[in-house]
Each structure stands twice: as C-alpha cells, then as structure tokens.
N, C-alpha and C positions, 0 to 999 in steps of 0.2 A: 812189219807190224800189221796185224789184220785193222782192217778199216770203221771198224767197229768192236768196242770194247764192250761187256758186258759187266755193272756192278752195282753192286747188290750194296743198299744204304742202311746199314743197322744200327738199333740203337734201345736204349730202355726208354721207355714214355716219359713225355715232357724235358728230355735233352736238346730238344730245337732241332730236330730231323728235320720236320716239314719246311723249317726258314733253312736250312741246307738244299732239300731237295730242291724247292722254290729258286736260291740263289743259282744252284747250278742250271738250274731246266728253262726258268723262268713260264712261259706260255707252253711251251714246247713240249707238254705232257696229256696225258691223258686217264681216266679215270675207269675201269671195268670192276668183272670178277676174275679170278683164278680157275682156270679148268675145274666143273666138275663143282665147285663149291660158291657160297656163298662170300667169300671174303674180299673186301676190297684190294681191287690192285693197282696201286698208282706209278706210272714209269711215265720215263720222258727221256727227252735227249738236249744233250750238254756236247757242246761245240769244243774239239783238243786241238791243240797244236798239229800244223802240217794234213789240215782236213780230215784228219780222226774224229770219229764222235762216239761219244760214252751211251749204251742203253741204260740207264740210269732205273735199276724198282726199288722204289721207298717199301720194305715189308715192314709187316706190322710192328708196333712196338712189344719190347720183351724183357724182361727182365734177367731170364739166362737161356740155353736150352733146354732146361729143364719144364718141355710144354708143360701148360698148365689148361689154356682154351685156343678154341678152333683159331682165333689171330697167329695166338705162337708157332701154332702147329706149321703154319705154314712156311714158318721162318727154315724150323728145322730139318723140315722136307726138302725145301729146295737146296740148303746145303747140304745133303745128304746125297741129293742125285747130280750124278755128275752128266747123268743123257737126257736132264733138263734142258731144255733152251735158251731157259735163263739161268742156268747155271754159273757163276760169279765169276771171272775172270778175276777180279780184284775185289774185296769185301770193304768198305769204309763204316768203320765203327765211331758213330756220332759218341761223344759225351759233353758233361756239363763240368764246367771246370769247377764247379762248386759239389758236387757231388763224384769227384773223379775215382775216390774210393767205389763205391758202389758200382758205378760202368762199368768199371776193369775187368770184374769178373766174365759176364760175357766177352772181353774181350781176347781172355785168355782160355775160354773155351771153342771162342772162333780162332785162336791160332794154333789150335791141337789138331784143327782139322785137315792144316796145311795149306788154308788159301793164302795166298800173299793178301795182307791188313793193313789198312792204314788208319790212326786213330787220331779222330778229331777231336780236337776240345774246342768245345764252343763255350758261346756266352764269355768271351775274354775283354769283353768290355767291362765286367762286373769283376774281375780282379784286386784291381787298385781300390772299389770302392768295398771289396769282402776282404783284404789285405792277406791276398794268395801272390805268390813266389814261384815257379816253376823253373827249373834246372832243365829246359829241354832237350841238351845233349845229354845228360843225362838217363832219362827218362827213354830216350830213343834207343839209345846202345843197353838197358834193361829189360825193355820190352821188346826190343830186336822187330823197329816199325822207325817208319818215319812217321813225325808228327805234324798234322795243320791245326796252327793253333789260329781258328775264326770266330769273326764278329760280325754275322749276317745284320748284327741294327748298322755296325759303321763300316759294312763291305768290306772287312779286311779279311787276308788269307782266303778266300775263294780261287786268286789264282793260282799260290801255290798247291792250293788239293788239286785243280785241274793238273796241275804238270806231274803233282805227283801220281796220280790215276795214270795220265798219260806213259807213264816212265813204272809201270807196275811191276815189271819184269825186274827189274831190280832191287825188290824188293825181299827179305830173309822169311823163309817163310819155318824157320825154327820153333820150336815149342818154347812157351816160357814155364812151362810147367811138367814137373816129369808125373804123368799119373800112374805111372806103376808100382810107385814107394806107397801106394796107401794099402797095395796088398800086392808084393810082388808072387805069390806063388799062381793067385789066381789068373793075373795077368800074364803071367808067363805061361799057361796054360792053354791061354783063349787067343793068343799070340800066333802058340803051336798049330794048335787047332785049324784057324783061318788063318797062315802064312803069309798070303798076298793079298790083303786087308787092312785097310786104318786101323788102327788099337781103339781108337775115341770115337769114332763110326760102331764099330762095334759095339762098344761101350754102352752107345746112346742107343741102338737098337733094340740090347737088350733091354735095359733101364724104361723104354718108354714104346706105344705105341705108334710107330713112324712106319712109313715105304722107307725103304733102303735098296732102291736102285733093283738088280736083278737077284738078288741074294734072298734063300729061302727063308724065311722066316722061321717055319718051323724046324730047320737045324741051328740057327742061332740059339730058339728057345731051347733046343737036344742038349746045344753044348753047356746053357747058361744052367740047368737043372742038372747034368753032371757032373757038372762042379760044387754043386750041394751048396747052391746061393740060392736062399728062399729070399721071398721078396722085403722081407723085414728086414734079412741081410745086404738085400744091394740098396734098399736106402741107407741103409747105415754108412756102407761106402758110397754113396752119394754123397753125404752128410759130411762124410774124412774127404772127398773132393774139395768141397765147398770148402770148410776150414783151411785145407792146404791153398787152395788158390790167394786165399782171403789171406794168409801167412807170407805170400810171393809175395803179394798187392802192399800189403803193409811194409813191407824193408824196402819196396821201391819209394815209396812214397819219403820214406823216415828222410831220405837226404835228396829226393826229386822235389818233395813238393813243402813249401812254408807256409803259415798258416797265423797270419801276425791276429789274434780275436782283437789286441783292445784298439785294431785301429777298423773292425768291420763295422758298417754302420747298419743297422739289422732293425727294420719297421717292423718287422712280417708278422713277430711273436704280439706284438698291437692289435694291429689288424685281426691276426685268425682271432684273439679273444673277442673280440666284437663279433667280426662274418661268421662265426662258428656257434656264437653262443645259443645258449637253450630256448631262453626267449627274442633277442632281440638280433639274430640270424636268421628266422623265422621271419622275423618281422622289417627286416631289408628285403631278403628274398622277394618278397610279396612286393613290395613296394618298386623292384626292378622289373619285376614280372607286368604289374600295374601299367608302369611307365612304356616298358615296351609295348606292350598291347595297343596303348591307345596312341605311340608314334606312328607302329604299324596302319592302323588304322587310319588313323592323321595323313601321312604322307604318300601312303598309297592311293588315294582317292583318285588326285589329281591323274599321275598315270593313267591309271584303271581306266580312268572316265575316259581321256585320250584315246588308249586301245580299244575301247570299248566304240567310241565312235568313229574310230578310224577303220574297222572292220565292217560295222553297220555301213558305212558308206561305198568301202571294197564291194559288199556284198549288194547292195545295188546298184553301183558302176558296171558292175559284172550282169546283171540283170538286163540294164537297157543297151549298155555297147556292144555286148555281143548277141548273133543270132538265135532265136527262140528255140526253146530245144530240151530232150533229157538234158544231154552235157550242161550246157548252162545251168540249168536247174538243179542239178548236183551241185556244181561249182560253187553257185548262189547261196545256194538254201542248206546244202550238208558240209561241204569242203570246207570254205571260208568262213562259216558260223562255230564249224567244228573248232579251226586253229585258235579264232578268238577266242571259244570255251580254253583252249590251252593258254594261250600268251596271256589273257587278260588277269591271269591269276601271279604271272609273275614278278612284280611290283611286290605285294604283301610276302611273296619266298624269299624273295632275294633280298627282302629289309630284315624277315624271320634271323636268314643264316648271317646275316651282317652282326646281330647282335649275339647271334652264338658263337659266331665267330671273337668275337670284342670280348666275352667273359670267357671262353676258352682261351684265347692267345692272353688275356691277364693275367689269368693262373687261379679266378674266381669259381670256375666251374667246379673245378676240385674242391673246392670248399662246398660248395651245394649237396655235391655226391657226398663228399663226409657227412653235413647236416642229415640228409635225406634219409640216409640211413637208417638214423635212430627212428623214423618210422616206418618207411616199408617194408626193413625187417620185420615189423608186425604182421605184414599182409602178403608175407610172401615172396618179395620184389626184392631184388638189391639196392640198395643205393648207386648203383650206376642203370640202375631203372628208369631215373630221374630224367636225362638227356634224350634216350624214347619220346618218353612221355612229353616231355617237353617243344621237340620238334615234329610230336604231333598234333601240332598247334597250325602247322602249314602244312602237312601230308603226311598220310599215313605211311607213304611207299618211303622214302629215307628213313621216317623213323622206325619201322621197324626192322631195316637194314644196319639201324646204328644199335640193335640189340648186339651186334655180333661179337662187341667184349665183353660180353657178360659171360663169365666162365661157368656157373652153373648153367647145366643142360635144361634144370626145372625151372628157374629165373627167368632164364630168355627164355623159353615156349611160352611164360606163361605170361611176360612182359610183351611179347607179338600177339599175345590169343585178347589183350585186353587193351591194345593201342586202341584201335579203332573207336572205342568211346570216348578219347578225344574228341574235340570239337575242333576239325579242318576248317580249313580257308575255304573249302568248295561248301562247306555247309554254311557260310555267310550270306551269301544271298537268298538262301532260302531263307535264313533267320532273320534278316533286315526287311525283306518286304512281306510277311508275313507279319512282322512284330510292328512294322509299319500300318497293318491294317489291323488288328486285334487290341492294339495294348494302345491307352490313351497316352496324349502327351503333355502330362503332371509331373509333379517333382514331389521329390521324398527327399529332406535335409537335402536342397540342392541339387539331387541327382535325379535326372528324368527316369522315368519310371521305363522307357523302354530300353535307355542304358543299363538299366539295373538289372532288367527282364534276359539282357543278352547277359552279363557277366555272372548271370545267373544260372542260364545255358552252362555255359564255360565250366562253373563249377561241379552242376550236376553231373557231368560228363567224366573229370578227373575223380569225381568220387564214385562213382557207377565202375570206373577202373577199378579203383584201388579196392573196393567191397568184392570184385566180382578176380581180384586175384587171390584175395582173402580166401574167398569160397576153393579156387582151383587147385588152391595150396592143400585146401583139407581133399579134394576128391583127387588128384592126381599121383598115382603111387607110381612116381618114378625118384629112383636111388639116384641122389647127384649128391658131389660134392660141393659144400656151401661155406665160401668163405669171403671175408672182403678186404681186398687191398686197397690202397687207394694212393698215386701220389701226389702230395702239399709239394708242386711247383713252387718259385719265389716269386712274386708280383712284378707285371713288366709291363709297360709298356704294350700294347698290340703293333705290329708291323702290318704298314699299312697295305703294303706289298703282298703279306699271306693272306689278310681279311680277305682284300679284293679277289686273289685266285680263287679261295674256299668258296667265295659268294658266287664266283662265276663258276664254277666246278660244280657247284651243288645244285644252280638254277638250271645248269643246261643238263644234270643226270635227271632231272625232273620233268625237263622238256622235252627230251630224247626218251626217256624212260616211260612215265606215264603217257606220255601226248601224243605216242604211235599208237595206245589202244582205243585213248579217249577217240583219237581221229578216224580211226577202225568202224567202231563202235557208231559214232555220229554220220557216218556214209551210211551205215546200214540202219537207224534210223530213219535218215532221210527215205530212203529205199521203202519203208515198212508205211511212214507215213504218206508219199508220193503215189503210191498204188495200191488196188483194194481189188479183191475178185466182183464179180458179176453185177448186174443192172445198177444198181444203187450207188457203185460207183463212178462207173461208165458212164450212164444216162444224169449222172448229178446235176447238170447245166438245166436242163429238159425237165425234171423233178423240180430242179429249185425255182425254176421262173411260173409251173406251173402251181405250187403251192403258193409263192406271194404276188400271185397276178396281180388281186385285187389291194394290194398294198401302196401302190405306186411306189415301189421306190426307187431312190438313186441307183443311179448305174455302180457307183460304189459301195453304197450298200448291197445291189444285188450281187456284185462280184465277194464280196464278203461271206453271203448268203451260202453261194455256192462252195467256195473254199471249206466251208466250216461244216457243210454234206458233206462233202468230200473225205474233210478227215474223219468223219466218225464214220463214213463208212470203208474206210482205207484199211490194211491190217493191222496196223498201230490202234485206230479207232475200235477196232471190232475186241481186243484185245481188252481194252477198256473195257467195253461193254459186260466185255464175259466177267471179267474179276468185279463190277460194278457191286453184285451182292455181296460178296467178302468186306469191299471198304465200305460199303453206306452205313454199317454201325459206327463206324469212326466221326462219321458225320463227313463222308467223299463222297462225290460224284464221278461219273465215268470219265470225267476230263483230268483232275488231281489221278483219276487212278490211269491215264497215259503218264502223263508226269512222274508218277513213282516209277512206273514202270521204264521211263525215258532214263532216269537217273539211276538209273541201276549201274551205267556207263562210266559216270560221273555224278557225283550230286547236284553240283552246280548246275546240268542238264534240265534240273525241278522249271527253274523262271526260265530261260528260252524257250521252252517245252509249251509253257502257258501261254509265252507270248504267240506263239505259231498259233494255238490251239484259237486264243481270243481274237486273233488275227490282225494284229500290232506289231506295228514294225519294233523292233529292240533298241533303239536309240532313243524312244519317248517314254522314260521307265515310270513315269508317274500318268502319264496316261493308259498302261498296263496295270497299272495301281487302282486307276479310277474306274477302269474297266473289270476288274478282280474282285471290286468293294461294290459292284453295280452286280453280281452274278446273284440270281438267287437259288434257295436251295430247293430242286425238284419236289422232293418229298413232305420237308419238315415247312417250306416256306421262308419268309426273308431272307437276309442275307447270306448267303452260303461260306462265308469267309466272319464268321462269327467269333466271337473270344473262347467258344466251345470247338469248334473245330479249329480254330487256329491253335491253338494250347495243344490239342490232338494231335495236329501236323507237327509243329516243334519238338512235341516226346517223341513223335514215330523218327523225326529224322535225325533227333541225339542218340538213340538206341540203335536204330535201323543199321544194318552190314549194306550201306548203298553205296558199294563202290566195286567194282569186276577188276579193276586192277590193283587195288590190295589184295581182293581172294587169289590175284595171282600170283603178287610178290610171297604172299604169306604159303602158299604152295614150296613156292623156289626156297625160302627160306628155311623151311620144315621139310622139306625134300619128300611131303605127303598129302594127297588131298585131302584127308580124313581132317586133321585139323581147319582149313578153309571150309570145308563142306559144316564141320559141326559151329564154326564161328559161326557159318550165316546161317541157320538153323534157329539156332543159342536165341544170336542179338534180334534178327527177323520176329520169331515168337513171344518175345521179351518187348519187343518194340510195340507188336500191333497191340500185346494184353494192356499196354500202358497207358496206349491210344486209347485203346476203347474204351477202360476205367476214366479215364480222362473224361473223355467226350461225356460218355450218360453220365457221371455226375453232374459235369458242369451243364448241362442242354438245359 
C-alpha cells in the first residue's frame, strides 16, 4: 500500500464537513488557494494504521455536480482529472443524518464516476432526539459503500472512517444508478463514439463547463450537437437524472431509514419565526451586532495595549543594545514598528472570527443570510452579501475573499468593488484619536457623544456600501445568473474545537497574508523617511543648531529640532511638501499629508506616522494627543486639529481606498486591474469631494 493516501472529503454545506475534516486532521492542516484560482483550499493530514497517512482536501461545499459557482466548480474538476495530484484515491461523502435524503444524491453521482466512496452520516448524536432508525446493513449492501456512522460532538466513529479510508481498496466501486434508462439510444451513441471513456464523465462535460483531463473539448461538443441534443434537451435529461436518482434514493431509504415524527422534539420552527421575522429579526440582528462590537472593543484593549508596549520597548531595547547604525535603525525604527502595526491588530481579528465563528457553527448565520436578503436584493447584493460585508468590520483582505460563494458573477464584483467602505479595525485608530481631539466629551441619553460619533462612522460606511452597490447595479451591464439558495441548518451547539481552529486559521491567513506587505511597505517607508537628497538634509544638524542658536535650548529639544528638519526634508518629507497645495483646502498640512500618504500601506500607518513626524516615542499615546491638539494651523491659525478639520479627516478616511493590500487581493480576486485601479479612483475622488465640502462648510 502506497504511503500516503489521497482523499477528497465531500459533501453538501452545513452536513459538518469542517467538524469531520477537524476530527480527522486536527492542527495538522493547512489553509491556501487552488492553482490558478481564487478558491479556498483546506487539506491536512490524518494519521492511518501501520504509518499511512491520508492527504486529506475538504472541497468546497456542493449540493450536486451540477456546478453552479466557482466553489462547485472546483469539486467537479478535480474529480474529473485523473492527472490531478489530488486526484482522490478514495472520496468520503459527508452527510447529515437528518437530511440523508437530500445528500444522497451527490452521493450517487460520485459513485457513477467509479471512485471507491465511503459515506458518512454524521450528526448521530441527534437520532434518538429527531427519532431516526437506520438499518445499516442494509443501507451499505444498497448503496454498494461501507458506512461511518459519526458524532464529531461525542467523538464516535472517527476511527472506524480512519480504518475504512485506510482499507479503501476494498471497497465496490459499482454504480448505484444505471443512467442510460433515461435515454438509452443517446447513450448508446456517446458510448460508441468515446469507447474508452466514462459514460458520467462524458456526461458531465457535456452538460457543463469543466477541464476534462486531455480530451478535446471541441469533439465532445461535435458529438453532443450530432446527436441533435440542444441545450433545452439535455437539461431535460438532467432533469430525468435527477428524478431517477431521487427514485433510487427513495426505496433505499423506505426500509433503510425510520423516521418515528411524534417522538422528534423540534425548537427550530420557534426559533426561525422569531430570528427570521420582519421586524423583530432585524431587531436581534442589531442587538448581536451591537454586543459584539463593543466586547470586541472591550476585550481587545488590554491585549492591544500589551503588544502595543511590548513592541515600543523591543523597539528601543534594539536601539540602545545594539551598535549605532543603518541596520539598527532599520530594525528599530521600520522592522519592529512594522510587525507591531501587524500583530497589534490581532486581538480585535481573532475576537471578530471567534464570534463569526459562534453564529456560524450555531446554524444562526443562515438565518441573517435568509433575513438580509429581503433587502439587498434591492441594492443589488445577495443575501450572502451579508458575511463580506460583515467581516469587513476586521479586514477587508478575508472579507472580500469570503465573496467567493456568491454564485452571481455581478453580486460578488460588485459585493468586493464595495467592501472597502466598511469601516476596518486599521481605521480605528485613526478614528479614536482623532474623535478624541475634535468631538467633546457629553452625553446624549446616556451615551457619549464620541461613542456615538464612532458608531456613527460604522454606519455611514455600511450605507455608503449598500447606496454605491445600488448605483453599480444600475451601471454595470454584465449578464449573470441571479438566484438565492440558502441552507436552514438545525441549531447546535458550536464545537469548541472548530471555533478555535477557524480563529486560528483566519488570524494567521491575516498575519501571513496582509502582514508580508504591510512589513514590505513599512521598510520602505522607513527608507523614504531616513534619507533625503542634498544640503538640507545632510547639513540638517549644522542648519538646525544655526537657526536656534539664540534660543537656548535643551540638548533634547535641540535633538528634536533636528530630527523634525530632517524629515521634512527627507523624501517622504518633500513628498509632503509637494501634495501640501492639494490637501490644505481640506484644512491639511504638509505633515497629515505624510500620514495619508504613509497609510496608503495600511491605514493604521496614519498615528505611528504622526508620532514619528511630532517626534514621540509611541507608547505615550496621550502625550501624542497633547502634542496633535498643541499643533497649529500654518495658514488659517489656531488649532490645526479642529472639529473642521477633524470631521474632514474622518470623511476622507471612511471613503478613502487607503489600503495597497486590498487593491491587491481585489486584483487576484477579479483576475484584473481595471477593477482595483477604478476602486481607488471612484473612492479616492469621492473621499477628498467629501473632505472638502466638509471642511469649508464647517471652517
């Protein structure tokens, strides 16, 4: 037996794949894309009998082979090619024992292909309490499969599916379905035709848009069009597929499966009339959204503050213990300030996916996507719009990677082209110490007026999406097919076990993902800032002592003095200088216009950016504060951090495209610049008109 098995773990969504994958992989996996594509690819490895181990890929969920969007697509593909690499040595067909009818069917179109199958019923801890019966010899010598019947909540059957994976060869790899009774002459035809060929390979090549290995395409279509099958006909016989299977599936079940109703005990149909209803579904929703936000906020502080000062001090441990130098001052000043801008964000991620995790694995999120529907149907969006939009509340980079079920082509473009006005965790700190200097600290019924100012942010940002998918929906003339499925899982329980992987799986595709550009980005930075062409910034030291000769000051003010020549005449500074007439209608100075300019990287970039600029170490955020509220404004006079210009900064950075690594996902994910290029375009000129109206009204 080769030393490694390959298999492929299918299933239709919300059957408990992921608590299968999890049971057998446990840590032991890992998270990518699929050659060539967007689509997530999760494998791992699972430990067999006698030092075997399974390469274990969870594909997407599906409902049959009958793709429908880029997730499916990928299922059918890889069963289709045999000179894959992950092509399945043995296929394991998850199901729900509570919905077994409905699984079946892909099940018995994975065994027309001739992979050996094995079918799981899960969730068998919920038997006794839905009053289901299963005849499993039965059911095994029917479907011509052995069966693991598992309960990932109480760990049973995980080791017989290992033995059986392990022992695959053994398995029948017979049809349970004959599909050439639903038209034998055609099938006998296309039989002729390709001799040494799958009958249901072909089938499905015809029928669908797929790679099929080395086989021409354009002769399948020769043979499928001389056979005088127009496309209205072979869904028809798609159609007599379906019913036949569905015909198999029902006489197995009549004496395999029992189905006792008056002993099921059933909350669910309660519930969804509450979670679902017109008004007061709406009015939960908000109320969990609410609660998350300000735990988020709540419980991340501490962390934060932690990484936050635990880097600041890295960063000058590294300054005085090692020798004076570029290197150190990279280190210092770019390297380690860089990672903190990464790590210190993830506290608020990893609480973010904990509680998407928590209504996900409940079986609540599918009720939101139900709810949500009823209105972003209006605006263009799907109701699985929703989850996007929602986990871009912590980055834009997964949520617009979790576009990728969304089976309209126009939905997702147009759900990625309008994440970004969310309001990110990296736009927090601009928003709190900004809102910390502009907005007074009163209360309105209770609630401080700068709490209210941010969750006021928050909203304008989800409705600047939803109006601006509205609009994209009327300008973009692309033909997609627009329809919504959705499935009402049964309420459970979260396994604490998935939450934690999902949380750790999603924090570190974050940390890995974005936090190789952010860290990119903040070296060169530093680079731009650390050195400047000719006299002014060479001779800075020489300039700056002879301008404040007569001032007397401290050696630390004079070293201040000079640091702050330096950057403005460094290339980052001069940079400044040049855009300075652009932003001073906003109510900017040349320093805020480094800072936009810094956070182009990252947002969060905006406050470290300032603090360098005012020349304050980053661990004293409130003396960064006093020193921001102490600037005045060159032009207009007092304070340069006014409720005019601050108001100004807070539009420009809820509209603003200030982030280089969304315009990069959003590239990879559109497979074209043109959309990223016209994103930051759009939101950039959109942002600064807002500013501007902004500012001179309010001045």
């Amino acid at each position: 037996m080769s030393k490694q098995i390959n298999v492929a773990l299918i299933g239709n969504p919300n059957t408990g794949k992921t608590s299968v994958f999890n049971a057998l992989t446990g840590l032991n996996q890992k998270v990518g894309n699929y050659p060539g594509i967007t689509v997530e690819k999760k494998e791992g490895i699972c430990k067999l009998p006698r030092g075997v181990k399974a390469h274990i890929i969870d594909l997407p969920g599906t409902y049959s082979l009958n793709a429908s969007s880029l997730d499916e697509n990928v299922v059918i593909e890889l069963l289709l090619n045999k000179n894959d690499k992950d092509f399945p040595d043995v296929a394991v067909v998850v199901s729900d024992v509570e919905n077994l009818k409905r699984n079946l069917l892909l099940y018995t179109q994975i065994k027309d292909l001739e992979i050996p199958t094995i079918l799981v019923i899960n969730m068998a801890d919920r038997m006794a309490y839905k009053g289901i019966s299963l005849d499993l010899d039965y059911l095994e010598e029917h479907l011509k499969t052995k069966i693991a019947l598992v309960s990932t909540r109480k760990k049973q059957g995980i080791d017989r599916l290992k033995n059986l994976i392990f022992n695959y060869k053994d398995l029948s790899i017979d049809h349970c379905v004959d599909l050439t009774e639903i038209d034998p002459t055609y099938f006998d035809n296309l039989k002729k035709a390709f001799p040494n060929q799958l009958l249901y390979k072909l089938w499905l090549v015809i029928t669908q848009d797929v790679n099929f290995g080395k086989t021409d395409r354009n002769e399948i279509d020769a043979v499928a069009n001389f056979k005088t099958k127009s496309k209205i006909d072979l869904k028809r016989l798609q159609q007599k597929e379906t019913i036949k299977r569905y015909q198999f599936i029902n006489n197995v079940l009549k004496k395999g499966q029992t189905i006792d109703i008056a002993s099921a005990k059933d909350l669910r149909m309660k519930f969804d009339r509450i979670l679902t209803h017109k008004i007061w579904g709406y009015a939960i929703f908000f109320i969990i959204l609410l609660t998350i936000f300000q735990a988020i906020y709540d419980w991340s502080s501490v962390p934060m503050d932690f990484i936050d000062s635990a880097f600041a001090a890295m960063s000058e441990w590294t300054k005085t213990q090692l020798p004076q130098g570029a290197f150190t001052n990279l280190l210092s000043e770019g390297i380690i300030p860089g990672l903190g801008g990464i790590v210190i964000f993830i506290p608020q991620i990893a609480f973010l996916f904990l509680f998407i995790s928590v209504l996900e694995e409940s079986g609540y999120m599918s009720r939101v996507v139900f709810l949500m529907d009823r209105i972003m149907r209006r605006f263009g969006l799907s109701g699985k719009s929703i989850v996007p939009l929602i986990s871009g509340t912590a980055c834009a980079i997964p949520a617009i990677m979790a576009t990728r079920n969304i089976e309209s082509w126009k939905e997702r473009l147009i759900t990625i082209l309008v994440t970004p006005f969310i309001t990110c965790s990296a736009r927090l700190p601009v928003y709190l110490i900004i809102i910390s200097l502009v907005i007074p600290e009163g209360r309105f019924i209770g609630l401080g007026y700068q709490a209210l100012t941010l969750m006021l942010l928050y909203l304008i940002g989800f409705g600047t999406a939803v109006i601006s998918a509205y609009i994209l929906n009327k300008v973009l003339k692309i033909k997609s097919k627009t329809f919504f499925v959705v499935e009402m899982p049964n309420y459970k329980l979260p396994l604490p076990k998935n939450v934690a992987i999902t949380v750790l799986e999603k924090t570190k595709s974050f940390v890995f993902g974005a936090g190789k550009i952010i860290l990119a980005i903040s070296i060169v930075l530093w680079f731009l800032a650390s050195y400047g062409p000719g006299e002014n910034f060479n001779d800075a030291e020489k300039i700056t002592k002879k301008e404040y000769a007569n001032q007397h000051l401290s050696a630390e003010e004079l070293h201040q003095k000079i640091e702050s020549h330096k950057l403005e005449h460094s290339y980052i500074g001069l940079t400044g200088r040049a855009i300075e007439p652009l932003i001073r209608p906003l109510g900017y100075d040349w320093k805020i216009g480094i800072a936009i300019v810094s956070s182009f990287a990252a947002r969060e970039v905006f406050v470290g950016t300032l603090a360098t600029i005012y020349s304050v170490g980053s661990d004293q955020e409130e003396t960064i504060k006093n020193r921001m509220a102490g600037e005045i404004n060159p032009i207009l006079g007092g304070p340069l951090f006014n409720f005019a210009s601050g108001i100004s900064l807070l539009l420009f950075y809820a509209f603003a495209m200030q982030c280089m690594s969304t315009l990069a996902i959003v590239k990879k994910e559109t497979n074209s610049w043109k959309w990223p290029i016209l994103q930051l375009t759009i939101m950039s000129s959109f942002a600064y008109m807002v500013a501007l109206i902004a500012f001179q009204i309010l001045k």
